[in-house]
N, C-alpha and C positions, 0 to 999 in steps of 0.2 A: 390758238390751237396748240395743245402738245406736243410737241413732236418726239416719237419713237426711235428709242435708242438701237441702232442698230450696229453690227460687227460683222464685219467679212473675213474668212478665211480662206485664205487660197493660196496656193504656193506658187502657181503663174504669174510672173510678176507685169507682164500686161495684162493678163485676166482681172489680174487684183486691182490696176489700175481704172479699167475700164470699168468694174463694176462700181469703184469709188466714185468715179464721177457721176455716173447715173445717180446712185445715192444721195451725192450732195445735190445734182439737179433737184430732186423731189422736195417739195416742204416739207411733208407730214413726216421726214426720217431725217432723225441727227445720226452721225456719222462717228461713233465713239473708238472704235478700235481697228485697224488692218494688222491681219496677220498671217505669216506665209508658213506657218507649219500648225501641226496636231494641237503638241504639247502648250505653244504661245497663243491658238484657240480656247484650250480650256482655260489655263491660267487669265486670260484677257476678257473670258464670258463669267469669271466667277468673282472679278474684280468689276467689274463695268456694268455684270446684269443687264444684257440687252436684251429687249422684249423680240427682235428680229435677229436671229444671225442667217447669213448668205454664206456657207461652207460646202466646199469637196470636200467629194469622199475619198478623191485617194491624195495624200497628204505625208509627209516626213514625219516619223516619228511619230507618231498617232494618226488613226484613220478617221474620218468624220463620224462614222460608226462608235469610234470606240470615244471620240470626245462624247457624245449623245450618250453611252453607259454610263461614263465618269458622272456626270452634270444627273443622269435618273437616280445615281446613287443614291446623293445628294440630296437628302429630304428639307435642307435647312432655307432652300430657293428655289424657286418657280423657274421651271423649265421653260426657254423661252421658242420662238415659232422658229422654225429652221427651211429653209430651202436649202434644199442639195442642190451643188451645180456640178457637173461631168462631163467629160466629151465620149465616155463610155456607157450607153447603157446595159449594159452586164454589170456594173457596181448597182445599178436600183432591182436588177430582175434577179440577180443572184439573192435580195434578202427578201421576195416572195411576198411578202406583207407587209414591209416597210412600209409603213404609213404616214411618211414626212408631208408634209401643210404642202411643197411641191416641187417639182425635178425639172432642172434646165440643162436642156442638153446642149453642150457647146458644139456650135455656134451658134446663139440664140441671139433674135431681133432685141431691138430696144422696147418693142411693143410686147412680145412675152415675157419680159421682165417684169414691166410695171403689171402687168397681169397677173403673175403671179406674187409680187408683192400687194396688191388687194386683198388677193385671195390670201397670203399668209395672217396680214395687218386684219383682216374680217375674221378668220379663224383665233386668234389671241383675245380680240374684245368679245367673241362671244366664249370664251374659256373663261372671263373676267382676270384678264391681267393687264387690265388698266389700259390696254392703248389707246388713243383717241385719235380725230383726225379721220374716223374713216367714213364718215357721212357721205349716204349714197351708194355703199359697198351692198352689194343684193348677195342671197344664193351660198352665205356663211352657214356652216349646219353644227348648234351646240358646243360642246367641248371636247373636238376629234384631234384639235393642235395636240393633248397632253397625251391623250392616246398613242396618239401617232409617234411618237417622242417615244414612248415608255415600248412599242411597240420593236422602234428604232432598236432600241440597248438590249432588249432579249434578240432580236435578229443578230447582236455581236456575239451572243453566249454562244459557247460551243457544245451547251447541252442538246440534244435532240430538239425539233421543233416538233410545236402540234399540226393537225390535221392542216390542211390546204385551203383554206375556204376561197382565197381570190390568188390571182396571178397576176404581176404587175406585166405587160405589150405596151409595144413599141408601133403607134401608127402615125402617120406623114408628121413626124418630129416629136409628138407628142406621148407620154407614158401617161396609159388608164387603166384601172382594176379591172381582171373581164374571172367574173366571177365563176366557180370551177365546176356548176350545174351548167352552164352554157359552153362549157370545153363536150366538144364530141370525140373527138380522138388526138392521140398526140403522136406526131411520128420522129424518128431520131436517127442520126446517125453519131459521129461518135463524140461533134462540141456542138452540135447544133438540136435544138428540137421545134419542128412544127406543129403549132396548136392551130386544130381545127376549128371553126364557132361558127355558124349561123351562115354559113356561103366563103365565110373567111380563114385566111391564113398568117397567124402570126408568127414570123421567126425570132428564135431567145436564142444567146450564145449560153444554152447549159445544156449538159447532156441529161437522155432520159433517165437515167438514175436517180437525176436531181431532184425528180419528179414522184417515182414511182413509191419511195416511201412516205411520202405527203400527199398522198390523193387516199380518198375512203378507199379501203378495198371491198368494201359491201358494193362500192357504185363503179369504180376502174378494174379490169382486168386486162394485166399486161399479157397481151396474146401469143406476139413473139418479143424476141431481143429489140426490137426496134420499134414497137408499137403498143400503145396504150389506147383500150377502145372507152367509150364512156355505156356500161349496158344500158341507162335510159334509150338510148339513142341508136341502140344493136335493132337489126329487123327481126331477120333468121340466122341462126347455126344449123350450116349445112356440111355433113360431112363426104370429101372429097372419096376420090379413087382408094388413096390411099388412106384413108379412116381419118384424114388430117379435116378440122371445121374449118371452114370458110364463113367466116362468120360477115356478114352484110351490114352495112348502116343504113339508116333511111335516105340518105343523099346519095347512095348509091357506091359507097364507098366500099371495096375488097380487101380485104384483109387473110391470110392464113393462119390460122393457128398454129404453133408449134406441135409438135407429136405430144410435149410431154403436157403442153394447156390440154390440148384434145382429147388425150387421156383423163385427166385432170374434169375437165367438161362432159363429158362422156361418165363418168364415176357420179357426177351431183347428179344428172338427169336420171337416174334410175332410182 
């Protein structure tokens, strides 16, 4: 059996240790590089070329972010499969789309590792970059590893991003895509935002701002300072005492509109 080259980056020098050893416990992963900062990440993945690197994102001297732009530049080598590891998730929720192969958030079992080393090591053979060794890996879907990579190094650009299609949440340890036709409302105070979905509530450490110019505005309308409704999901706009709407969701949810939305809403209805 082959076994896959893999590199860790971590500046945690028990972190770094602890993930080594899991590492070399495994067969199917050779153990080619540790390294505790940015810069000795990229220089050590473009000497070594590992088909797996284990890297944080927040890092000395370069960010895991910005190693994953340097390495997309790069057309001359094959982007290899990355898990982010963090004890923060605001580093995964802050890049929205980040599409990394998959996210550990410290303090993670030894059983969610090897879990998501399948899931990286399945996502690279089905990209065809060679790794072997994964016989019996189910529920790999095409070539999302490079995707997700190339998806990584524009979430570092500090150009504008596009529209919003999914949102990375945080539920009992785990980060999943909850894609932004199934967001019903978002409510915010001033570093926190609560996303509404289907009975549930996820809390993100970003404010709604983060938000409001990445959502369609054909389908979001931010009601007041602190609220973002989804109109799929609006019942009735009903206007108050004071001509202010009260706009309803189907789960029963109240909201007020600002004077100036209500005005605003009131102007399209005619």
């Amino acid at each position: 059996m082959k076994r896959t080259k893999t590199l860790i980056a971590e500046d945690e020098p028990l972190a770094r240790e602890g993930l080594a050893e899991w590492v070399r416990a495994l067969p199917q992963l050779e153990l080619v590089a540790v390294c505790g900062d940015g810069a000795g990440a990229l220089a050590a993945i473009r000497e070594h070329q590992p088909a797996l690197v284990l890297m944080d994102i927040q890092m000395p001297g370069l960010t895991g972010l910005q190693v994953l732009r340097a390495l997309a530049a790069d057309k001359r080598q094959p982007l290899p499969a990355v898990i982010f590891t963090t004890a923060y998730d605001e580093h995964a929720l802050a890049a929205f789309e980040l599409h990394a192969v998959d996210y550990l958030l410290k303090p993670f079992a030894h059983e969610r590792f090897v879990e998501a080393v399948q899931h990286a090591l399945g996502h690279a053979a089905q990209a065809g970059t060679g790794v072997d060794g994964m016989e019996g890996v189910e529920g790999v879907e095409g070539d999302e590893a490079a995707a997700a990579l190339e998806a990584a190094a524009q979430a570092a650009a500090p150009e504008p991003a596009e529209k919003l299609t999914r949102v990375l949440v945080r539920d009992q340890g785990k980060i999943f895509p909850l894609h932004v036709d199934a967001i019903e409302h978002l409510r915010s105070d001033t570093k926190y935002t609560a996303i509404h979905s289907k009975g549930r509530s996820y809390l993100v450490r970003l404010p709604i701002t983060a938000f409001e110019k990445r959502l369609d505005p054909g389908r979001f309308l931010k009601v007041n300072r602190s609220c973002i409704v989804n109109l799929d999901f609006v019942d009735t706009m009903t206007p108050d005492e004071s001509s202010q709407f009260i706009v309803q969701l189907r789960d029963g949810t109240r909201v007020t509109a600002s004077r100036e939305v209500s005005k605003q809403l009131r102007a399209d209805a005619l």
